[in-house]
N, C-alpha and C positions, 0 to 999 in steps of 0.2 A: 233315339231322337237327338240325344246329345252328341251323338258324332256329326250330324250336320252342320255344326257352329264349331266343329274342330275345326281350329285353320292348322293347314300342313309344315313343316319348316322353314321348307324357301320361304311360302308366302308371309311367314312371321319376319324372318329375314329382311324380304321388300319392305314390310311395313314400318321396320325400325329404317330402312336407309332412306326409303320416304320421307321419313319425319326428321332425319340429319341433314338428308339433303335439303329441304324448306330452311330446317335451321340453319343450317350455313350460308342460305343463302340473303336469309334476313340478317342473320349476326353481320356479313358481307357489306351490307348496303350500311349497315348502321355504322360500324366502322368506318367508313367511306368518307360515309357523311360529317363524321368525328372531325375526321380527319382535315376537314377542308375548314373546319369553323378556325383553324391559324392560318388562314392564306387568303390574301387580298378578297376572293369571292366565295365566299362562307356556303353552303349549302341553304335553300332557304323553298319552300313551299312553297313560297309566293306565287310563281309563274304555275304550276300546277291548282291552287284555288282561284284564281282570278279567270281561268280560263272553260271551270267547273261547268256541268251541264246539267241539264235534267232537273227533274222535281226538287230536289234541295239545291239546287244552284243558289238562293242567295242564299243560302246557310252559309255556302262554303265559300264564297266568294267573300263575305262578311268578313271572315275570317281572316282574312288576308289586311282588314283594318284601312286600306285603300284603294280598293280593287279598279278601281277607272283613273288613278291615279288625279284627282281631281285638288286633292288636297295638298299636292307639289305646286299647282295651278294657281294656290291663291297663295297671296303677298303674307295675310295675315297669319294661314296657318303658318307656310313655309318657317318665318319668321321668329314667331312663338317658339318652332321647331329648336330652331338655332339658339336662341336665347338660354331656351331648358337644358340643349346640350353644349353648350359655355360653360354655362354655371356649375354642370356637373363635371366638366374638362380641368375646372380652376379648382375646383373642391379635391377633385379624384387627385390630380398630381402637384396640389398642394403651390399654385403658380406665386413666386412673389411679385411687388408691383411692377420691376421692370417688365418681367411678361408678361401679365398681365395688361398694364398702357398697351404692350405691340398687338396685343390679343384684342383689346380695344380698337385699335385702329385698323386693324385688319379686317375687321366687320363692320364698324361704322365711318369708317373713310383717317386718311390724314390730313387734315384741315387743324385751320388754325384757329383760337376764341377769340374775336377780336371785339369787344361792348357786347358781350355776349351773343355774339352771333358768329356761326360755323361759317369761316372763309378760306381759301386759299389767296396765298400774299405771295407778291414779286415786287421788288422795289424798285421804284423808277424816280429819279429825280423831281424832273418835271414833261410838261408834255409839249411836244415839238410849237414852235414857233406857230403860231397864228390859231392857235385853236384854245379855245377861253371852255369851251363845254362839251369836254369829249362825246356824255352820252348824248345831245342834241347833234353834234354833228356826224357819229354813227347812227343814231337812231335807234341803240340799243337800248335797255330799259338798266336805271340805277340798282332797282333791284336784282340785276343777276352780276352788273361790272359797274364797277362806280374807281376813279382816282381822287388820293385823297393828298393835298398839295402839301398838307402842314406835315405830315407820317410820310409822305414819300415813298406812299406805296400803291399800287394797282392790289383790285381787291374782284376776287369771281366767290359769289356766295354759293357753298360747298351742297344747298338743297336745290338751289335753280340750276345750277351748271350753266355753261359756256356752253350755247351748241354751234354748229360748223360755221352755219348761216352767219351768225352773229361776228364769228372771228374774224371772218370776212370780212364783215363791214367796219369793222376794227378797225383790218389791214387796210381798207379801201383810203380812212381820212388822210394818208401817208402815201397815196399812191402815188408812184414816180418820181418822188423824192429821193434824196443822196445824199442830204449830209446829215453829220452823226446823232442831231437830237431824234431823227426820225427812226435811222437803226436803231438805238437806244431802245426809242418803244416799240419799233417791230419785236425784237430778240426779246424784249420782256413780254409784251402780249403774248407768244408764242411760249412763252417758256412755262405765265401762270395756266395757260391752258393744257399744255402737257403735262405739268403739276397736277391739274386739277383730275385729269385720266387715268394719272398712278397712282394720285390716293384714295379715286372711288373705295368706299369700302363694298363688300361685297353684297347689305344690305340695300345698296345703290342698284347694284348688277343686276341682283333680284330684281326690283322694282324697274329697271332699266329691260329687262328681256319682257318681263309681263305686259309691262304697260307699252310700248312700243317705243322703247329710245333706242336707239343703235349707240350714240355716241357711250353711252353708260358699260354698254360693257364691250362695244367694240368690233362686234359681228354682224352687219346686216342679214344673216339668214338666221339666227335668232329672236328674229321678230314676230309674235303666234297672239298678237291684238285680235287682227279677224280670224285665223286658225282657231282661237280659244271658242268663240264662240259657234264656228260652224261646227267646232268637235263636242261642245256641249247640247248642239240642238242633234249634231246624227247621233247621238248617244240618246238621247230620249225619244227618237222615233224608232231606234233599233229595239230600244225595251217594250215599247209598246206595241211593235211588229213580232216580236217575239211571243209574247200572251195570244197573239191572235192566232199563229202559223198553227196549222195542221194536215200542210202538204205538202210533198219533196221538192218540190221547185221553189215553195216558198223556204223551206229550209234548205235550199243550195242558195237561194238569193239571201238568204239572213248570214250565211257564213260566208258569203263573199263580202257583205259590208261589214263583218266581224272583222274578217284580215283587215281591210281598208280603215276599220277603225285602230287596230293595234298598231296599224304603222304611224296613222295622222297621231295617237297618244304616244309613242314613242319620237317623235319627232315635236312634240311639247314639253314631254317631258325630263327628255333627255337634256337640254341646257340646262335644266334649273338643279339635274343630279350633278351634273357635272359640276356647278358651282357649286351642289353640296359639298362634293367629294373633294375638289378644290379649297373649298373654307378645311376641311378640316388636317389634309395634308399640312396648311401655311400653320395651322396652330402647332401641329404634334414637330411644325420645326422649329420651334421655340424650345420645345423640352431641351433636358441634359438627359445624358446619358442615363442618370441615376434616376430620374423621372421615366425615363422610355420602359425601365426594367421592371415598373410598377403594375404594366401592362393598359391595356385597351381601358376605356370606360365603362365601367356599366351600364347595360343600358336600361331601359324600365321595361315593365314586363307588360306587352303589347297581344293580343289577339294571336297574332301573326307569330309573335317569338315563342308562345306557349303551347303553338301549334305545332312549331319547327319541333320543341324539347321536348315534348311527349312524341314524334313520330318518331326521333333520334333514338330516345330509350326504349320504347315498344319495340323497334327495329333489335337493337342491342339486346338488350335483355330476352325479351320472347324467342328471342333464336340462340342467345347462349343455353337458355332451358331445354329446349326443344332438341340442340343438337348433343346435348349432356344428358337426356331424360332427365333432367331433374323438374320434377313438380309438372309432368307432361303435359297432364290434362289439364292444368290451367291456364300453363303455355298457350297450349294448341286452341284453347279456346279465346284467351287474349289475341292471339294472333289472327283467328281468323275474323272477329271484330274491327281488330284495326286494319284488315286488308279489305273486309264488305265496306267501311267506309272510302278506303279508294277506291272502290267499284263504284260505288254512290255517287262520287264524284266526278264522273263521265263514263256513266251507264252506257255503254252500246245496245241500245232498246233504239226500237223504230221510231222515228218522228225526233229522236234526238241527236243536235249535230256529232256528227264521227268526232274522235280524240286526235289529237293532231298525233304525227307517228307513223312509223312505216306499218305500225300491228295493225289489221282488219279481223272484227269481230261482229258477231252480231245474237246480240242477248246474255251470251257469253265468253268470257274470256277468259286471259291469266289468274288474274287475281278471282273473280267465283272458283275456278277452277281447285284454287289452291285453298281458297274456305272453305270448300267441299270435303277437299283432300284434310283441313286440317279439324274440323267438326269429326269426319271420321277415325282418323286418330286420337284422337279425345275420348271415344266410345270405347277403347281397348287401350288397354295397360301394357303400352309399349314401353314403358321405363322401368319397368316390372322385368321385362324380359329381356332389357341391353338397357342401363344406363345406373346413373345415380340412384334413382328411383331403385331400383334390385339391393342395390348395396348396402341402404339405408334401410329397406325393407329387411337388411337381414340381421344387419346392429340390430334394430327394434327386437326383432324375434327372440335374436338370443339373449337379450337384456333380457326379455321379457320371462325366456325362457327359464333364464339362471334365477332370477325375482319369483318367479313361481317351484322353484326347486328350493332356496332360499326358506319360504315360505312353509314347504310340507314341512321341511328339512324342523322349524321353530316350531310348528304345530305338532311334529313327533318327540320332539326334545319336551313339551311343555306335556303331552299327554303321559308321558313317560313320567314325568315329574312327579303328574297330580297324582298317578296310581304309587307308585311309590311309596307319598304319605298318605294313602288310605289305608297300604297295608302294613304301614309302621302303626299307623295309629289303633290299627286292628290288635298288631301284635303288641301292644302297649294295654289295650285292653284286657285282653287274657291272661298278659302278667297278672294286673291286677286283679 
């Protein structure tokens, strides 16, 4: 009966490069993945959990820590965002206060304090002949341009800003005019307003692309006022059409306005990473050299990134074991847990949307496949038969072996002993 569970050579053979070739090919990926965490775009799970399907879909979506990217969307997170990663930019590379100010002003604008209030200044003598009340005869408001005749200077308050309209009506009270009082204040109006564009800081931009300014950061097709909310309302009929679907057309119609949603949230979100990515290049040019070599920031430990570093080292490790046989069966069993969880996460089961991808499956796939494959090598001591696991198996033995030789070896030496003086002590007796 026991040659029925004899497996033959080869197939011992297969079962070891089986279980090399899995490991190679997770060691493969994990490595990969290593390798990208020094190059502009890190490897990152994000795009794979956000797009999760199936019965634990918000598990894993969750996971990602902003899966609809909503919290790019608002001013206040955003903000907070920047703030936490200042403070830890100035702490980590030790900033003194020169760059620190330019670090300041790079976020909250270059403006100037003028009675305690954020302005940008141009000086201007006085104002062209015949005009006693500039803002009465633009009809712009004090609070965002006011000239101040005794300081001698034009003033745009650095939270109202100058918008286009307004500059206009500026330029208007001077219209067709030619001589030099009027230049004077054209060139200066002109210039505190170009001023007041270069030193938006980027907490402006933000607040300039959300809220609908064009002038704040520059772009008119950066403006997502009504985008924001038509993408917040199709995002809450998409979730709630999703609980209801239980039928292919209704889930061909839910992943058609899946795509159409990942474009409309990429095309929101995308300005406001890019001002991310933007603020943080302007700061890391302020370092020295000796600062640059201190390396990247830390960053805190988020949902998302502890998700990335346990897949990086189950990747790495489970498949260094696996293709060394060392510690196989815990291997193969770690590994095939961390691979059912990317099956979990876009199940190809009926009624739920396909994984995007050129692969077509249906119930099962790679990854079942290869839990399958790696549950079964678990059940057999393949590292027993090609790997560390053999090697170590036979240190042990012979340790073990020489310790139990060792052992007669002290219990014959001590038996020997005690007879010895039994028989001294006998013939000790009969002397006497």
């Amino acid at each position: 009966m026991k040659d029925t569970y004899r497996l033959a050579l080869p197939a011992l053979i297969l079962v070891v490069v089986l279980r090399m070739a899995i490991g190679w090919q997770l060691l493969y990926e994990g490595l990969w993945k290593i390798d990208t965490l020094s190059t502009p775009k890190p490897w990152s799970a994000v795009g794979y959990l956000k797009n999760a399907q199936g019965p634990l879909r918000g598990l894993f979506r969750n996971m990602s820590g902003d899966p609809d990217d909503l919290g790019w969307l608002d001013y206040d997170a955003t903000a907070a965002d920047w703030d936490d990663w200042i403070a830890r930019f100035r702490s980590h590379y030790q900033l003194d206060e020169k760059q620190a100010a330019s670090l300041h002003r790079i976020v909250e604008g270059s403006y100037s304090v003028v009675n305690k209030r954020n302005v940008y200044v141009e000086a201007l003598d006085k104002l062209p002949d015949g005009i006693t009340d500039l803002n009465k005869s633009s009809r712009v408001s004090s609070r965002v341009f006011w000239f101040d005749a005794k300081a001698k200077r034009i003033y745009v308050d650095a939270h109202e800003h100058l918008k286009p309209d307004e500059l206009e009506k500026l330029q208007a009270v001077v219209e067709g005019r030619d001589d030099p009082d009027a230049k004077k204040y054209l060139t200066a109006v002109q210039s505190v307003y170009d001023r007041q564009k270069k030193g938006i800081g980027f907490k402006e931009k933000l607040l300039g692309t959300l809220k609908g300014n064009p002038e704040l950061v520059g772009n008119d097709d950066w403006q997502q006022v009504g985008k924001l909310q038509q993408y917040k309302d199709r995002l809450t009929r998409y979730e709630n059409a999703l609980v209801k679907a239980d039928q292919d057309f209704e889930w061909d119609h839910l992943q058609h306005n899946w795509d159409e949603l990942q474009t409309l949230r990429a095309e929101l979100s995308g300005p406001i990473k890019a001002l991310d990515a933007e603020l943080k290049d302007k700061a890391r040019s302020l370092l020295t050299l000796n600062q640059m070599a201190l390396g990247p920031v830390p960053g805190r430990w988020t949902q998302l990134e502890i998700a990335d570093q346990m897949t990086i080292a189950g990747l790495t490790i489970f498949g260094a074991m696996l293709l060394l046989g060392l510690g196989t069966r815990i291997a193969a069993v770690g590994a095939a847990v961390m691979l059912f969880n990317f099956y979990m996460a876009m199940p190809p089961w009926p009624g739920v949307p396909a994984a995007p991808g050129p692969e077509h499956s249906y119930v099962i796939n790679k990854n079942l496949i290869e839990v399958i494959a790696l549950f079964g090598i678990a059940l057999m001591p393949t590292g027993s038969w090609f790997g560390v696991d053999a090697l170590l198996a036979r240190c042990c033995s012979g340790c073990c072996k020489r310790r139990s030789e060792a052992v007669e070896l002290t219990s014959s030496v001590n038996s020997a002993g005690q007879q010895d003086s039994t028989d001294l002590a006998a013939t000790t007796g009969d002397s006497a």
